[in-house]
N, C-alpha and C positions, 0 to 999 in steps of 0.2 A: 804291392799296393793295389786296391780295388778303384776300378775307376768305373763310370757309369754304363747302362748299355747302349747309349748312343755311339760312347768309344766306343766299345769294341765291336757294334756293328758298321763301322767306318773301318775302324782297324784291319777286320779282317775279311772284309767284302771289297776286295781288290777291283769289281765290276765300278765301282761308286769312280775311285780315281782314275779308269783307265777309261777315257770315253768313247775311243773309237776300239771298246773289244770286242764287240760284235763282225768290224771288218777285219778284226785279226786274226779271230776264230771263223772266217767262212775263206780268207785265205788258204789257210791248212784246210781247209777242204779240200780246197784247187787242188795244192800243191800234191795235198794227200794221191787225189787219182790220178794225177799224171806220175807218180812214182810207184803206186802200184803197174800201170800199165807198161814201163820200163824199167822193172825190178825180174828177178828173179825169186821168185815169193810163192809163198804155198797159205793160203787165207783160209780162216773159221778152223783150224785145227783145236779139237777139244779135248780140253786136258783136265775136266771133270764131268762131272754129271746135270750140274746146271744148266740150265739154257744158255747162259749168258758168259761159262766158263768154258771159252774160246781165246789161241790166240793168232796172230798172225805171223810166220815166218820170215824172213829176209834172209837170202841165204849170199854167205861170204862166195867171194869167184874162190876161195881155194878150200883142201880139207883140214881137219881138224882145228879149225878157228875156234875162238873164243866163243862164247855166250855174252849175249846183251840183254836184261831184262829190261825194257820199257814200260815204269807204268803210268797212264795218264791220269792228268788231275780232273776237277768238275766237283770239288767237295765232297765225293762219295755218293753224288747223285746226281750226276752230271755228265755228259762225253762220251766218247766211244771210240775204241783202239782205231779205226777208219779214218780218223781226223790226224792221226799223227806217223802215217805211212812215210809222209816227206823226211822225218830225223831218220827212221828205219836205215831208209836207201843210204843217205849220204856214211854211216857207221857200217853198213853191209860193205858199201864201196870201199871202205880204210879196211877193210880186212877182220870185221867181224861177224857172225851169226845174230839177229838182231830178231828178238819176239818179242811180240809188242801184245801186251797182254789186256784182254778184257775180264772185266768181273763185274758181278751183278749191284747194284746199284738202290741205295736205300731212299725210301722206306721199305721197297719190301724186303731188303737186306739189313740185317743189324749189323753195324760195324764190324761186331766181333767175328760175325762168317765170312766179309770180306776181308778180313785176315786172313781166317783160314782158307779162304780160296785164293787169295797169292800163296801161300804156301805151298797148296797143292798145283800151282802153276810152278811152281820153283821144282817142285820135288818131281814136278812132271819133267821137268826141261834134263834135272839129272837121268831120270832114269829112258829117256828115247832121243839124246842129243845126240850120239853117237849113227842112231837110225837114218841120220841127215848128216850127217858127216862133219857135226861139231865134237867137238872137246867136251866130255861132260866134267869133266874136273878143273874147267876154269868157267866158274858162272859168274856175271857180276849183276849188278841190279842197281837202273837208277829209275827215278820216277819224280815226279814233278806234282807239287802240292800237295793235294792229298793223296796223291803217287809218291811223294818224297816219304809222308808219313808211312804208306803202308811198303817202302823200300826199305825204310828202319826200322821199322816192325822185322823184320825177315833179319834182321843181329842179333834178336834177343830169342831164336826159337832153338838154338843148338847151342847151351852154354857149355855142355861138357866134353863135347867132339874135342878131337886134337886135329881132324881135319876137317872141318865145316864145309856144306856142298856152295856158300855162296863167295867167294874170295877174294869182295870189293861192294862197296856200296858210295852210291853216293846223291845225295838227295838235294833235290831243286825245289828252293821255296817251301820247305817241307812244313811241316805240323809235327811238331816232335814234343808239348804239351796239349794238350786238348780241354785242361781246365778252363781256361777263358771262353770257350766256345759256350759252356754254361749261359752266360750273358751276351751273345750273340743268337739273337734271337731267330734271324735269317737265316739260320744253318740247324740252330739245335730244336728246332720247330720240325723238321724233317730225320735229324738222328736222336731227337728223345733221350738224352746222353744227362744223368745225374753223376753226381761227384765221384761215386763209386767205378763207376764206368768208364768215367773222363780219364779217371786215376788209373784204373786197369790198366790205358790202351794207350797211355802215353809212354811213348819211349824215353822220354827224360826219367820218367821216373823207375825204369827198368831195368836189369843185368845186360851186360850185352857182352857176347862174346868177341875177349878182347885181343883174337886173331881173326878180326875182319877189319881190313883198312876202311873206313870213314871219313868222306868230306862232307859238304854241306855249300851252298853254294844261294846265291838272295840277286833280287835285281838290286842295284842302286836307287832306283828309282820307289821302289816299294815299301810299304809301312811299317815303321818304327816297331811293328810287332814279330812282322816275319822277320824282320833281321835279328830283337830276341829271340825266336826262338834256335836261330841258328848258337848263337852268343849262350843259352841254355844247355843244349846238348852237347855244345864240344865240350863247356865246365863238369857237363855231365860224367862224360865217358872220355877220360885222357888218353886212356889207353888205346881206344881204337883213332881217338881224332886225329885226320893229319894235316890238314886246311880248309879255310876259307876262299875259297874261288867270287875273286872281284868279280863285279860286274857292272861297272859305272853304265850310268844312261842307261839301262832295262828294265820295266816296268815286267808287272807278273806275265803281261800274255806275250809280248812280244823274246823275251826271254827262250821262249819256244822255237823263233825264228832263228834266233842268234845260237840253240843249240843244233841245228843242222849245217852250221856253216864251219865250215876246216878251219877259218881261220880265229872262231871266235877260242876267249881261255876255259868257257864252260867245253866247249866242243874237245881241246887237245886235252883239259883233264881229263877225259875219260876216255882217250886214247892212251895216257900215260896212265892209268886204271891197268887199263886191259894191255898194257907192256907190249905196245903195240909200235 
């Protein structure tokens, strides 16, 4: 059903409904530098040729730990891996390797290359995890909005492997169709994204390979669109879907808080992810 672009600039500008995210997001700043300053971490490590394809390390207290991809959201033009240091620590301290990745940021980035620079941050972590005394053979990757979209992006880039290098995903708030953003004006003013495009880069409408576990995971509190598009991609892909991770009472930004905390269900699914 097509509805006007007023929805879907209400829909899908989470800023509109969330009114204090402005203090939620200078929060995670704080929180941000006080966890780098009592981490164990190795910062701007770059794992392409971009300027802006850097990421930041958190290293497990033991060897051979897991991998954790972090990638943060801001719409693809927005944020920066520095504000989300604080989830790092607390998944570093459960006993995993935690990179928390940057990539470059449109408009001067078209979507489609910040795909392929999480890839090569993916394909980076296999081939020098070991150099840091992770596991390169257990990566998982989550990321959060337009970090959930481009963590599901990274199912659909190895359909023929029998062993694929990423061996867990799971996306927070993600964007797993990109059509409707068409008529959000707010956002496609800045990625210039026609139907052709939209269609490309959407993960509902992709192969995914269907030996990589998949959840998907929505605040309660958030718009009737992001929890479609969760409701989308599990219909999508059966084979990889294996839950919905509730989250009553969390709006989009706060959600972020509630993922550093041990005790939250967002925070233990991705210890039970990473068989931890």
């Amino acid at each position: 059903m097509k509805y006007s672009d007023d929805f879907y600039n209400q829909e899908y500008n989470p800023r509109l409904s969330v009114k204090n995210h402005l203090d939620i997001m200078r929060g995670w700043q704080t929180k941000s530098e006080l966890a780098r300053a009592s981490s164990d971490c190795l910062i701007d490590i770059a794992y392409g040729p971009d300027q802006d394809e850097k990421l930041d390390l958190f290293l497990a207290p033991q060897k051979n730990a897991p991998c954790l991809l972090f990638i943060h959201g801001g719409y693809w033009r927005a944020s920066d891996k520095s504000e989300f240091s604080f989830i790092a620590k607390a998944f570093a301290q459960a006993g995993t390797n935690v990179f928390v990745i940057n990539y470059g940021l449109a408009p001067r980035l078209q979507l489609e290359e910040i795909v392929a620079q999480i890839q090569r941050a993916t394909e980076w972590v296999r081939d020098h995890a070991t150099q840091y005394g992770a596991d390169a053979q257990k990566i998982y990757i989550t990321g959060h909005s337009a970090g959930g979209h481009l963590a599901t992006m990274m199912t659909t880039i190895e359909l023929d492997t029998s062993r694929p290098m990423v061996q867990g995903v799971i996306s927070i708030s993600g964007l797993h169709d990109l059509t409707p953003l068409l008529s959000a004006s707010f956002i496609n003013t800045v990625l210039n994204l026609d139907i052709t495009r939209a269609q490309a880069l959407s993960p509902v409408l992709k192969k995914s390979n269907p030996k990589i576990p998949f959840w998907t995971c929505v605040g309660g509190d958030e718009s009737a669109e992001f929890h479609r598009q969760n409701q989308m991609i599990a219909q999508a892909w059966p084979d990889n879907f294996q839950a919905d991770i509730p989250m009553p009472g969390h709006n989009h930004f706060d959600l972020m808080d509630a993922l550093a905390q041990p005790s939250s269900a967002i925070h233990r699914a991705i210890i039970h992810m990473l068989h931890l």
